[in-house]
C-alpha positions in Angstrom: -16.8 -9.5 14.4 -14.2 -6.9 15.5 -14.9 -3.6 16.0 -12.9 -1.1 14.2 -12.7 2.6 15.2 -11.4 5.6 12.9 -8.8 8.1 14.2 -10.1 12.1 13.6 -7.2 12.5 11.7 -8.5 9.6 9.2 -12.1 11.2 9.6 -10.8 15.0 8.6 -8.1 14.3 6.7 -7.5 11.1 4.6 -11.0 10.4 3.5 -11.0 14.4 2.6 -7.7 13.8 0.5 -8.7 10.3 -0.7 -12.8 10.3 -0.9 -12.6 7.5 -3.1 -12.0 5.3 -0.2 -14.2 3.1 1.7 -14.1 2.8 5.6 -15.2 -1.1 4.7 -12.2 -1.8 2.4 -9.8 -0.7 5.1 -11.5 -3.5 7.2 -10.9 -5.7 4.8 -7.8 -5.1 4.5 -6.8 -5.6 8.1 -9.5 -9.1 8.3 -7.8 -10.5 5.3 -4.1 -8.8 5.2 -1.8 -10.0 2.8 1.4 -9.1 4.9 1.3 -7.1 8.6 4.5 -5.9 10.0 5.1 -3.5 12.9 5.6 -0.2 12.3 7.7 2.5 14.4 5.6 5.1 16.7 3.5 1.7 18.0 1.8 1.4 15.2 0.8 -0.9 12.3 1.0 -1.5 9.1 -1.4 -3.8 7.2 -1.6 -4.8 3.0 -4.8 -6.1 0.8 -5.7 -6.2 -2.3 -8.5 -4.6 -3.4 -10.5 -5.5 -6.3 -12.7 -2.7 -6.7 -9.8 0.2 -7.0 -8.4 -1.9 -10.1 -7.0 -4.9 -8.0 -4.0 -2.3 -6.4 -2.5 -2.6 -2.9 -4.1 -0.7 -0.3 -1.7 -0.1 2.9 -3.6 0.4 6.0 -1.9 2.0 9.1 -3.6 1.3 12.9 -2.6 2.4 16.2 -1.2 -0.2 18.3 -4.8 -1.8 19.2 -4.7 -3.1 15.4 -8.3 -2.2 15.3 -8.0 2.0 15.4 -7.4 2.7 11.5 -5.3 5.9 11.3 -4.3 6.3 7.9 -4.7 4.3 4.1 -3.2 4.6 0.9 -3.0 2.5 -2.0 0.8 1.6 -2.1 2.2 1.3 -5.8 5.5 -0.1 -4.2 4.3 -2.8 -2.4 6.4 -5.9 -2.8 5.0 -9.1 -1.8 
């Protein structure tokens, strides 16, 4: 099993702006992405679906390691 890490910025800031999400759906989310794609600044960008925030698209965004989670939102214009 891969070991994930958290960013301080995702620590302090998006689970204070977004305390409805789970540290353990953002791992699922990179374990079982439904699309991946690089994003600029070395970084990553990873899609799931998650059932329990009402089957939406959460985007999850890593350093370049893939396994440091730095920032997750669910994405209402995610287009498969």
């Amino acid at each position: 099993m891969t070991r994930y890490k958290f960013t301080e910025y995702f620590e302090n800031e998006v689970l204070r702006k977004r305390p409805y999400l789970k540290k353990e759906w953002c791992m699922r989310v990179l374990e079982n992405a439904l699309r991946s794609e690089p994003q600029e600044g070395n970084r990553y960008r990873f899609w799931g679906r998650i059932e329990e925030l009402e089957g939406r698209i959460l985007r999850v965004i890593t350093l370049e390691n893939k396994t440091t989670i730095h920032n997750a939102f669910p994405d209402r214009g995610f287009k498969p």
